[in-house]
C-alpha positions in Angstrom: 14.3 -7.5 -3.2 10.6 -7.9 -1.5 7.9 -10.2 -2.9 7.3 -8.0 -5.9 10.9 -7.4 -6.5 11.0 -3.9 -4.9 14.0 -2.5 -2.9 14.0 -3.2 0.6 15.7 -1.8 3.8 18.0 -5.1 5.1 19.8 -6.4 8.2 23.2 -7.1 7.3 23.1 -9.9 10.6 20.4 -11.4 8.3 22.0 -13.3 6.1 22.4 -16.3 4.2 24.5 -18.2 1.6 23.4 -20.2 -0.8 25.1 -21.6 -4.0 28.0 -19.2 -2.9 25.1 -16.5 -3.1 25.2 -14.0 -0.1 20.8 -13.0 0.4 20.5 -10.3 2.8 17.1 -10.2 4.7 14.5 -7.9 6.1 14.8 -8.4 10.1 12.7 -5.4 11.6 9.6 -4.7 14.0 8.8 -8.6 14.2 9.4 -9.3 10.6 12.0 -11.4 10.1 12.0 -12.7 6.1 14.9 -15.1 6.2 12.2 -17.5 8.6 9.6 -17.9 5.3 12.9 -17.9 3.3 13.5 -21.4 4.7 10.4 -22.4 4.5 10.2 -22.2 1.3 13.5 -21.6 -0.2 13.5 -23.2 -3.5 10.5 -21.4 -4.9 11.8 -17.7 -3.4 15.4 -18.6 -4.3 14.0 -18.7 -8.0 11.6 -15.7 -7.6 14.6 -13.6 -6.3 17.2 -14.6 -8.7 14.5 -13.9 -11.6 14.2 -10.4 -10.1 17.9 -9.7 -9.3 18.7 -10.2 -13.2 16.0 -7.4 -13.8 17.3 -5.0 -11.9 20.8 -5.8 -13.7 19.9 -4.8 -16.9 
């Protein structure tokens, strides 16, 4: 999901795992989004879960 929960091209090497969650990042033409990511984890984390559940239903 991108910032305004829209779907976005990934890099499967761009991953992380958290809470036994697998998020899969952009990583593209000097835009990496897993760096902000951990930045600012707990706020995104929430933003992206929020969005995921969205898209579920």
């Amino acid at each position: 999901m991108g910032d305004n929960g829209e779907k976005v091209s990934i890099n499967p090497k761009t991953f992380k795992i958290v809470d036994g969650k697998l998020y899969l990042f952009y990583n593209k033409l000097f835009t990496n989004t897993l760096i902000p990511w951990n930045e600012d984890e707990d706020n995104l984390k929430g933003n992206a879960d929020d969005f995921w559940k969205e898209l579920i239903r």
